[in-house]
C-alpha positions in Angstrom: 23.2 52.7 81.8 24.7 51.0 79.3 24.6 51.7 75.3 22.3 50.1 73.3 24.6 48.1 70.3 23.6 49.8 66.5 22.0 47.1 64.1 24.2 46.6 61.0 22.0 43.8 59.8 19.3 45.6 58.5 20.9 48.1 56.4 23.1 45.2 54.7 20.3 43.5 54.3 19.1 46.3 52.0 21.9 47.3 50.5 22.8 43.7 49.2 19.1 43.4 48.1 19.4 46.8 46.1 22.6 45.2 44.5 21.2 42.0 43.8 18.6 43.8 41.4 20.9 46.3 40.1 22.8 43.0 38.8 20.1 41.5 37.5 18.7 44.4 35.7 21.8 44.7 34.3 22.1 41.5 33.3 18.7 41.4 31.8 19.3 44.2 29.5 22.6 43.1 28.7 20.9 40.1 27.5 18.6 42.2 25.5 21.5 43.9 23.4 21.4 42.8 19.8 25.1 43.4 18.9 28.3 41.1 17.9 30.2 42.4 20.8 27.8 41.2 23.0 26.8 37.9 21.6 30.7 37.5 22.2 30.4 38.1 25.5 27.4 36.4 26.2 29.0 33.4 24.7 32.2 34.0 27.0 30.0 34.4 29.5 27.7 30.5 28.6 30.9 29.1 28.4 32.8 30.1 31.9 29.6 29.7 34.1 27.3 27.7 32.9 29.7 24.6 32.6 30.0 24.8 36.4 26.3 24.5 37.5 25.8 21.6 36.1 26.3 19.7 39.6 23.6 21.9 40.7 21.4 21.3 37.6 21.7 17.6 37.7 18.9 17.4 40.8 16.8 19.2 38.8 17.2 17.2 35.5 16.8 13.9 37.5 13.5 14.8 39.3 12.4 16.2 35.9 12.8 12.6 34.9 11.0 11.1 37.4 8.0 13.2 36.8 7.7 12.0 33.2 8.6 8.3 34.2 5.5 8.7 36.6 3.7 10.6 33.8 4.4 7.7 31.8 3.1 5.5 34.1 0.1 6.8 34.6 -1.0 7.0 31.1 0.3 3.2 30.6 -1.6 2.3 33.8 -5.0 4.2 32.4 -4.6 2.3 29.2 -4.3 -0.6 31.0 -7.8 -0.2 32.5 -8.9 1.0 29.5 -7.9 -2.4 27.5 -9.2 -4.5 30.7 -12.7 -3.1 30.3 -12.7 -3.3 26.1 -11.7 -7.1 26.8 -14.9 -7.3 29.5 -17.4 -6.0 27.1 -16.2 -8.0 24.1 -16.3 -11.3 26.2 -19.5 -10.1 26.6 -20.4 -9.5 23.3 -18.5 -12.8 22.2 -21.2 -14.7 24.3 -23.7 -13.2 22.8 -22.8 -13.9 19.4 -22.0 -17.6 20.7 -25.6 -17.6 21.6 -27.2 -16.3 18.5 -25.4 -18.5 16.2 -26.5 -21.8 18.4 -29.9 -20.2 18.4 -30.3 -19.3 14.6 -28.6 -23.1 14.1 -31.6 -24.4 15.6 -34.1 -21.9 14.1 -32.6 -23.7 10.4 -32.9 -26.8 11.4 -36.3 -26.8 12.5 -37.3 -25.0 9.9 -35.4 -26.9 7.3 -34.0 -23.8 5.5 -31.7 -24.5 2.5 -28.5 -22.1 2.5 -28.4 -21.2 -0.9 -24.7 -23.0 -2.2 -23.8 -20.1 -4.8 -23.9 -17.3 -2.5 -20.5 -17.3 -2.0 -18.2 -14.7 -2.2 -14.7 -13.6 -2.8 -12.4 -11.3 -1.2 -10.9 -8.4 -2.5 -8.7 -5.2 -1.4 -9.5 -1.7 -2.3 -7.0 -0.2 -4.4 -8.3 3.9 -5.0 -10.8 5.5 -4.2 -12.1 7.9 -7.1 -15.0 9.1 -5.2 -15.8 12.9 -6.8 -18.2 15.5 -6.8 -20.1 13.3 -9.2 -19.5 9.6 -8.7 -18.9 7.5 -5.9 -16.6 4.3 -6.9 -14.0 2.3 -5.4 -11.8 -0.1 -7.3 -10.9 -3.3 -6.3 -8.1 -5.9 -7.0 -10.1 -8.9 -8.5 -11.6 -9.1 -11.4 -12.9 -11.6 -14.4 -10.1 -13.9 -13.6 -11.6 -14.7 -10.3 -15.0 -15.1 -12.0 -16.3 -11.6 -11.0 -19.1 -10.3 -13.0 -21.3 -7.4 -13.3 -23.7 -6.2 -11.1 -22.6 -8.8 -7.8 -23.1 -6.7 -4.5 -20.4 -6.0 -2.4 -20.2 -6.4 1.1 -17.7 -4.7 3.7 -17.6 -6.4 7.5 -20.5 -4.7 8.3 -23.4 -3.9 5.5 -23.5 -3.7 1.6 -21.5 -1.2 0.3 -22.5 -1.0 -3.7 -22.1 -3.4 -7.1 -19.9 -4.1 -9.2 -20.3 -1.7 -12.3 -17.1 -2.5 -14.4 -15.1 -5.5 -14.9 -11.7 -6.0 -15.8 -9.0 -8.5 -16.3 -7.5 -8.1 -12.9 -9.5 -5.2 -11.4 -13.2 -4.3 -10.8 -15.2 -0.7 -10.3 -17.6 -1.1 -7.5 -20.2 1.9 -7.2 -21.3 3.0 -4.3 -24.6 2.9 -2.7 -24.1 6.7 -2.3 -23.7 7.5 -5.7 -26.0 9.7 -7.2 -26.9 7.0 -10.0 -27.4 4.2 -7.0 -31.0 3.2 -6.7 -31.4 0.2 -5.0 -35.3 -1.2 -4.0 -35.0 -1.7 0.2 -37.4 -3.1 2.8 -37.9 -1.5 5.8 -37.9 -4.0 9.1 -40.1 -4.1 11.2 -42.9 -2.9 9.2 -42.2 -4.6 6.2 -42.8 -1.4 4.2 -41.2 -1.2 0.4 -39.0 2.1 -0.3 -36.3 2.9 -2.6 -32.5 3.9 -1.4 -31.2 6.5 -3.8 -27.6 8.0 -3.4 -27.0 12.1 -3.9 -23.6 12.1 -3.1 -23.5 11.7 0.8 -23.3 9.8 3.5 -27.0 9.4 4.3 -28.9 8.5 1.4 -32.5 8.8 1.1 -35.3 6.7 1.4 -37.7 7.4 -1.7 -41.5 6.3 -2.9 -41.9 4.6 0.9 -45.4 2.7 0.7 -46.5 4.2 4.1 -44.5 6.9 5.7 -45.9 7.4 8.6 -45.4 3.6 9.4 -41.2 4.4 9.2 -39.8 5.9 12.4 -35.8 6.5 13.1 -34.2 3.6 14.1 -36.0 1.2 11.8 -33.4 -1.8 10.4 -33.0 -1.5 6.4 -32.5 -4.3 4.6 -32.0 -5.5 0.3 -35.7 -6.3 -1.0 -34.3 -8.3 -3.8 -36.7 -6.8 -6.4 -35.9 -6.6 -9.9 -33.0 -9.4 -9.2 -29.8 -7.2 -8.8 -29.2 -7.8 -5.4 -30.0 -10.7 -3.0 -32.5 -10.4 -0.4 -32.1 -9.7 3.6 -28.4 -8.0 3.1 -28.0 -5.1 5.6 -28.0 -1.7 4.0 -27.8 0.6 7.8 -31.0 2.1 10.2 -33.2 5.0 9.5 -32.6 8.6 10.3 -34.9 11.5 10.5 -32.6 14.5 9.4 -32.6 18.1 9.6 -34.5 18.8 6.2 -37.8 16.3 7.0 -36.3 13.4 5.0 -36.3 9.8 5.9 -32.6 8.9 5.0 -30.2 5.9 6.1 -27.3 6.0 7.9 -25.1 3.2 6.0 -24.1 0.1 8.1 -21.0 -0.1 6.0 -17.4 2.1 7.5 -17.5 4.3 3.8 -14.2 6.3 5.6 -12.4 2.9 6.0 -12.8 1.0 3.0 -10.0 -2.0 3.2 -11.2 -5.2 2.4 -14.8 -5.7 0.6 -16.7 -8.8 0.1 -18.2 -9.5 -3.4 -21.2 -11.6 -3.4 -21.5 -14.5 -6.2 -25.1 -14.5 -7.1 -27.4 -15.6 -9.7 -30.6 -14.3 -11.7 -33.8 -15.7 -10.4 -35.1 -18.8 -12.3 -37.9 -16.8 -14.8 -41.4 -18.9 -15.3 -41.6 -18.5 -18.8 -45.0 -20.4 -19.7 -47.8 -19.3 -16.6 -50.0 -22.2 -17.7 -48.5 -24.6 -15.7 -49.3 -22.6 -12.1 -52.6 -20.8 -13.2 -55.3 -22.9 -14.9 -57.3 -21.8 -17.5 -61.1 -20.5 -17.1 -63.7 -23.5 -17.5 -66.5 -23.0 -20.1 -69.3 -23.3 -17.7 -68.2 -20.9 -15.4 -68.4 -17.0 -16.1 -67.7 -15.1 -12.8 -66.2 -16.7 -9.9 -69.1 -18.7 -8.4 -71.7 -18.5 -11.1 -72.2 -21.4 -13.7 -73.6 -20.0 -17.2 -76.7 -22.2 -16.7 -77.2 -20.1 -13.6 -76.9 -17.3 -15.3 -79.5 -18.4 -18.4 -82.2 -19.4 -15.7 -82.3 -15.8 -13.8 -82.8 -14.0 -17.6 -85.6 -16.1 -18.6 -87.3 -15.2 -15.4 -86.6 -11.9 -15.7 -90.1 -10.7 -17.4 -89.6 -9.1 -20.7 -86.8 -10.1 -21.0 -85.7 -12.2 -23.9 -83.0 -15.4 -22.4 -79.2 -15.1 -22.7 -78.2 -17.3 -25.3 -81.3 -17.4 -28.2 -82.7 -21.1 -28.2 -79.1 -22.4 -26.3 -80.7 -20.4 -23.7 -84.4 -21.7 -23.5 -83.3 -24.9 -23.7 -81.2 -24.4 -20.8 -83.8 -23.1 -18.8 -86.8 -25.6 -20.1 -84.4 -28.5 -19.0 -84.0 -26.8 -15.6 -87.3 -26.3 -15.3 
């Protein structure tokens, strides 16, 4: 019967194992030491071995490269999608706005509506913003050389923004809508109602002294009034908001964070009717109320028994001639 062979695999297998740990304990703590004798040995060490892997690094560098390359291409192709669908929904939104300018070109000519030539504007940049705790201004780079003057709105891309509340030489001071001093008088669209916008310092004013509240509802389009003159009328101011307190406020059209480039309105005072007698007539003489002549009036006293006619004799002559 012949002798089974003894396995020497397994037990190297072990014992190789059990050294392979040992040496890497060993190296892990000697890594650990915090010494000058071995930091020079650690850098003896770098500089013998390390230089001589780099043929087996190199696979791993380059595939680390491709994965970033692919990386890379992934985001570029995502932003590529991202761009197509941006440019689909501003052609569409360029069509619309091709539409409602041919449709509110018609609208003015059938209706024969004069553009008024004055309200023009000119362009200006934002130099600072001094916005504070208590005032809400921006300052812009024109001024009364290029004909600005007081009170003028300003407009960004968007909505109105403030007026102009100081003039300089070469610069102006606009003041902001949302400045607690702002009060500007506001319609609200569609209901027509009358309310005033007054600024405390944020970014959603509040609507104040509304006509009819309950006819207001979040959403609603805010618009200038153009009472009292300041500001023209039909400029966009933003939509209404209901907010957490119970107010009615307005979130502002106008980008208040990105202030670059604002618009100031030229604009002029309303022409003021002086003298009223030329629209409203006077009252004739033989008329007292609206529909009652005074002879009228003579005959139903004198039948009126005891008493004595309107007017003394003026008045029984009246009625005797009447009669």
């Amino acid at each position: 019967m012949a002798r089974k062979g003894y396995d020497f695999a397994a037990p190297v297998r072990r014992v190789l194992v059990a050294v392979l740990v040992l040496v890497l304990v060993g190296l892990f703590l000697f890594w650990r030491i915090d010494g000058p004798r071995a930091e020079r040995m650690r850098a003896m060490f770098i500089d013998r071995f390390v230089p001589g892997f780099e043929w087996a690094l190199r696979p791993v560098t380059q595939v680390t490269q491709m994965v970033a390359g692919l990386q890379s291409y992934a985001r570029i192709y995502e932003q590529n999608q991202e761009l197509r669908r941006e440019l689909q929904r501003m052609s569409a939104w360029k069509e619309a706005a091709v539409q409602l300018e041919q449709e509110n070109a018609k609208l003015l000519a059938q209706n024969n509506v004069r553009i008024d030539p004055a309200l023009t504007s000119v362009s200006g940049v934002v130099m600072t913003d001094s916005g504070t705790a208590f005032r809400q201004s921006v300052l812009l780079n024109v001024g009364a050389r290029d004909g600005i003057v007081e009170g003028w709105a300003t407009m960004d891309g968007l909505g109105l923004v403030g007026r102009i509340s100081g003039v300089g030489e070469t610069t102006s001071r606009v003041m902001l809508l949302t400045d607690p001093s702002s009060r500007l008088p506001v319609t609200v669209q569609p209901s027509g109602q009358r309310a005033l916008l007054t600024g405390d310092n944020t970014q959603l004013p509040h609507l104040d002294f509304i006509e009819s509240a309950d006819d207001v509802r979040p959403g609603d389009r805010i618009i200038s009034s153009g009472d009292g003159g300041v500001f023209p009328s039909g400029l966009l101011v933003g939509q209404a908001v209901l907010a957490s307190d119970g107010r009615m406020r307005v979130r502002m059209a106008a980008d208040y964070g990105r202030l670059e480039f604002l618009r100031v309105l030229r604009s002029h005072p309303a022409e003021q009717l002086l003298d009223a007698g030329t629209l409203i007539p006077p009252p004739r003489d033989d008329f007292i109320g609206p529909a009652l002549p005074r002879r009228q009036l003579a005959a139903d006293a004198a039948s009126a028994p005891g008493q004595p006619p309107a007017g003394g004799s003026a008045g029984s002559d009246s009625v005797r001639g009447d009669n």
